[in-house]
C-alpha positions as CSV (number, residue, x, y, z in Angstrom):
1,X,119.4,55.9,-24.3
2,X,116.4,58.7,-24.4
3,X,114.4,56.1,-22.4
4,X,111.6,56.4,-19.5
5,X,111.8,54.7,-16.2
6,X,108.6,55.2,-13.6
7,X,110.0,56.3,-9.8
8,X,108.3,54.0,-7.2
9,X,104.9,54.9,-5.6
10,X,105.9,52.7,-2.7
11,X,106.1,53.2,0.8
12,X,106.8,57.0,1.8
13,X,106.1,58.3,-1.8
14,X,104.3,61.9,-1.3
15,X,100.7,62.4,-2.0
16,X,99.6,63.5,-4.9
17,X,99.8,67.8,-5.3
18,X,101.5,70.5,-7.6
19,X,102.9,74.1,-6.5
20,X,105.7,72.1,-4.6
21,X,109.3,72.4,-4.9
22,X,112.2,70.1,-5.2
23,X,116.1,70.3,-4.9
24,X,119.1,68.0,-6.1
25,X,121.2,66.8,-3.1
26,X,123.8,64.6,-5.1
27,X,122.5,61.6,-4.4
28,X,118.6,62.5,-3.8
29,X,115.5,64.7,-4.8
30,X,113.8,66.4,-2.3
31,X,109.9,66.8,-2.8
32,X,108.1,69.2,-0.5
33,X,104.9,71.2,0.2
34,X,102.7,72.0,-3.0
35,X,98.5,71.9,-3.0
36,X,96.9,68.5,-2.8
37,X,93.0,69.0,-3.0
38,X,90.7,72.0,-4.2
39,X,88.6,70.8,-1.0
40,X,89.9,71.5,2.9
41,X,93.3,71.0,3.9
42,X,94.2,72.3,0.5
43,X,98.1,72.9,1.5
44,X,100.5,70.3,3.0
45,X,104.1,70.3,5.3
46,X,104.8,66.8,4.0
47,X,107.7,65.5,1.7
48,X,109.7,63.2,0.6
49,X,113.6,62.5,-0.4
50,X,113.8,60.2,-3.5
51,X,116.9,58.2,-3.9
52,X,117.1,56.9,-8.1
53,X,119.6,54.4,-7.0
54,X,117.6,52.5,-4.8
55,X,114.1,53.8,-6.6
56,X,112.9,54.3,-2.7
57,X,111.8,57.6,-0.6
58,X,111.8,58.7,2.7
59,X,109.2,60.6,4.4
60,X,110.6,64.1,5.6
61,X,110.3,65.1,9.4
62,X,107.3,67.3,9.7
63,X,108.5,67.9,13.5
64,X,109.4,72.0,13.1
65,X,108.9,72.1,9.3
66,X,107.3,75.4,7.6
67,X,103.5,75.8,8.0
68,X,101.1,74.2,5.3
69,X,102.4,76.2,1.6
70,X,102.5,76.1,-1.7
71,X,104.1,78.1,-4.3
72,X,107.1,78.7,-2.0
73,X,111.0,78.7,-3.0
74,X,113.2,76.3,-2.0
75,X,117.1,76.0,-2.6
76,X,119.7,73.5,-2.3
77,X,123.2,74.9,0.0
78,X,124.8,71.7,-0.5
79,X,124.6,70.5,3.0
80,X,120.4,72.0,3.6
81,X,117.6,72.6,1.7
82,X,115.8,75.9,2.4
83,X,112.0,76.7,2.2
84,X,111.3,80.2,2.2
85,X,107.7,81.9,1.3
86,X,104.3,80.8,0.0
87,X,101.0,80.5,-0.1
88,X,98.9,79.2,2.5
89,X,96.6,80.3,5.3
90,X,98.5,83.7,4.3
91,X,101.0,85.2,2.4
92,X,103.9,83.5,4.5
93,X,106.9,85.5,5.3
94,X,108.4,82.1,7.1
95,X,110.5,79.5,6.4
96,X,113.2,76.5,7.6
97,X,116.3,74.9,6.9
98,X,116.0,71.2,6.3
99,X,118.9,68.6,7.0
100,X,118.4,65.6,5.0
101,X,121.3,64.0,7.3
102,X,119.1,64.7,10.4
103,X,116.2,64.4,8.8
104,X,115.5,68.0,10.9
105,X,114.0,71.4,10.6
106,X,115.5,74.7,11.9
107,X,112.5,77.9,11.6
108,X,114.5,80.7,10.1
109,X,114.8,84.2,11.5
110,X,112.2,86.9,10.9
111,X,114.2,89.5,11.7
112,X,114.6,92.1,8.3
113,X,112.6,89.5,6.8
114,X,110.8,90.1,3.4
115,X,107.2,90.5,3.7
116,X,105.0,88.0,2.8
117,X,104.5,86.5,-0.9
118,X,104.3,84.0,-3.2
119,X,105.1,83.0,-6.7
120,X,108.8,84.8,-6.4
121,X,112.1,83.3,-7.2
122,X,115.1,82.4,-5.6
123,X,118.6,81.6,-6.5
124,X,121.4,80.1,-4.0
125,X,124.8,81.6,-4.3
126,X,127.5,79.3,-2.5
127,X,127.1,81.8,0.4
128,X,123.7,83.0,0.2
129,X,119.9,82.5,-0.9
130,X,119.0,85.5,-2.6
131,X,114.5,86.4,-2.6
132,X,113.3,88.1,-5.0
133,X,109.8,89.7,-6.4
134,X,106.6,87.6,-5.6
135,X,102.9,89.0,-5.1
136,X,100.2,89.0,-2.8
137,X,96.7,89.2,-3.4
138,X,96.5,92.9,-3.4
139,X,100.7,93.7,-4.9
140,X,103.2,92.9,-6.6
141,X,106.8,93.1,-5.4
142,X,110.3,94.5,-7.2
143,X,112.5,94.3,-3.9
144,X,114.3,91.3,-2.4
145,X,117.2,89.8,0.4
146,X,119.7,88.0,1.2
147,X,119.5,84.9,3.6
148,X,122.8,83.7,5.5
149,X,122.6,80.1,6.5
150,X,125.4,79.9,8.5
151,X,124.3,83.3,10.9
152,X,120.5,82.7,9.7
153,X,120.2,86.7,9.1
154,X,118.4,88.3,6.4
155,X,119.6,91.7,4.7
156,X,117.9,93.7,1.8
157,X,119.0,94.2,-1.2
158,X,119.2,97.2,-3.5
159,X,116.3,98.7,-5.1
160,X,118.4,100.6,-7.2
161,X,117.6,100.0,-11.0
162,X,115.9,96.8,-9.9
163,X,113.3,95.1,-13.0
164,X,109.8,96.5,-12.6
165,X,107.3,94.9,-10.0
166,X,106.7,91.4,-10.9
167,X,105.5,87.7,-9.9
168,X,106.0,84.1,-11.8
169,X,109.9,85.3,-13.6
170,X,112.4,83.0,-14.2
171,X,115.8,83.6,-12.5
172,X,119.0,81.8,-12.9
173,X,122.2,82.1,-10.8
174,X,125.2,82.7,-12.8
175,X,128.1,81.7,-10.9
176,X,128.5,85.7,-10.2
177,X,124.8,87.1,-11.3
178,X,121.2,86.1,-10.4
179,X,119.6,87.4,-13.4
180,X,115.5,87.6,-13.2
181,X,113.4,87.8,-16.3
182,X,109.8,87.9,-17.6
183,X,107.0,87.2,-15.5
184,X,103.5,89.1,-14.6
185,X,102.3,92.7,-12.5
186,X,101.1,95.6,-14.4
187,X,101.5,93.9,-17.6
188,X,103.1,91.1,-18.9
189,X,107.1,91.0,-19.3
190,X,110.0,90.8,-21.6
191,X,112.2,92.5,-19.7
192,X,114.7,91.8,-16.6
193,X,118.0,92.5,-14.4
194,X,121.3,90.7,-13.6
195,X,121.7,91.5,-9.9
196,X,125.3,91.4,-8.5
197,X,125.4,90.8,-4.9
198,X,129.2,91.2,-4.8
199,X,128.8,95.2,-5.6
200,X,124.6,95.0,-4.4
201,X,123.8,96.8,-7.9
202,X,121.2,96.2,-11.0
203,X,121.6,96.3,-14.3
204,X,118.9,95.9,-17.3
205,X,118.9,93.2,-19.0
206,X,119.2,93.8,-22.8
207,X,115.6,94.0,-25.2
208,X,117.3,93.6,-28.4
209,X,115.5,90.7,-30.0
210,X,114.8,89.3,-26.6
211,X,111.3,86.7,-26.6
212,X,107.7,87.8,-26.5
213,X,106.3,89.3,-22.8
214,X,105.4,85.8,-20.9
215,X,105.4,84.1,-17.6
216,X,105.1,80.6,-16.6
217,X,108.1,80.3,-18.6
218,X,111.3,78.2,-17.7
219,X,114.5,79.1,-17.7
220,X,118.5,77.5,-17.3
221,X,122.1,78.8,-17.5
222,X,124.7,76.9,-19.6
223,X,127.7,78.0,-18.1
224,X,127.7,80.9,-20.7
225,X,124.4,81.6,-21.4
226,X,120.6,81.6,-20.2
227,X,118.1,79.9,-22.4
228,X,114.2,80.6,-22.1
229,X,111.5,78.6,-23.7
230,X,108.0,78.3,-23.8
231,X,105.3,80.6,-21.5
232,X,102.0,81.9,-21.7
233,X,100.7,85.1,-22.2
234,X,96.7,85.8,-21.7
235,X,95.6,88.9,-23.7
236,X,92.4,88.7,-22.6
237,X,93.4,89.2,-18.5
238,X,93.7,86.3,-16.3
């Protein structure tokens, strides 16, 4: 009925922050992480689950959860959500698996981990998470893995043909294809890749009338199609 309803600010609700993620369970969202102050402790490890039918939250464990982040990944499995990545004390390489049914944490390998980063994306396959592109302080990123769950391994993927170096893309998972557009490195971009982790192989994305160079942009997939909208683009740096 294109009508507004506010969520509670009750008991449990999260404190106030942005740069935090959230996931669909089915029957909940799941807020965590993000920046709350420009003034020490700037990150957090809190959260909250949000149920709309009863317009109540829950406080997330915090025993085992990821260090203090913010502009991590997170991605729904259907049974866990995972947090992988962000900013914080460091460019974290780390991350958990949170059961909402437990309301627990399991620490994830490190072993063939990415390095450290933040601002990259991250798609969830049915089987898989897939990491990809991010920056540090000092670099920008055009390599990614693979994150099993159910063995908690990480594996690389190729580099092969892979979209130039880039932070702050959009990336949608196909049903088949994560495919990873615009964002920001050495310039600003209108250009991507459809990775398919079936045959672990790249290929362009087309640049016939595709939208202006941006990032901050969003980004969704149809069933058929991916549609982009909005985005900023600074031309004079920053």
């Amino acid at each position: 009925d294109d009508t507004w309803a506010s969520t509670s600010t009750g008991s449990y609700c999260p404190s106030a922050r942005y740069g935090h993620t959230s996931v669909w369970t089915g029957t909940e969202m799941i807020v965590w992480g993000g920046r709350v102050s420009n003034s020490s402790p700037y990150y957090t490890d809190t959260g909250g689950r949000y149920n709309p039918a009863s317009n109540s939250w829950t406080a997330t464990n915090i025993v085992d959860a990821p260090f203090l982040r913010y502009c991590h990944t997170a991605v729904w499995t259907g049974t866990r959500m995972i947090i992988w990545g962000g900013l914080g004390s460091e460019y974290h390489y780390t991350g958990a698996m949170y059961d909402p049914v437990g309301n627990t944490w399991q620490f994830m390998s490190t072993g063939n981990v990415p390095s450290g980063r933040a601002y990259h994306c991250a798609v969830w396959t049915g089987e898989e998470m897939i990491v990809w592109g991010g920056r540090t302080a000092t670099a920008s990123y055009s390599d990614g893995h693979k994150f099993y769950p159910d063995t908690n391994t990480w594996s690389p993927i190729s580099t092969t043909n892979t979209p130039s170096s880039r932070s702050w893309a959009s990336v949608v998972w196909t049903g088949s294809e994560m495919i990873v557009w615009g964002g920001w490195g050495s310039d600003y971009f209108n250009s991507g890749g459809r990775y398919n982790p079936d045959t672990d192989s790249w290929t362009a994305t087309s640049m016939m009338n595709c939208p202006e160079s941006r990032h901050y942009h969003s980004s969704v997939w149809t069933g058929s199609e991916m549609i982009v909208w909005g985005g900023r683009k600074c031309l004079l740096g920053g």
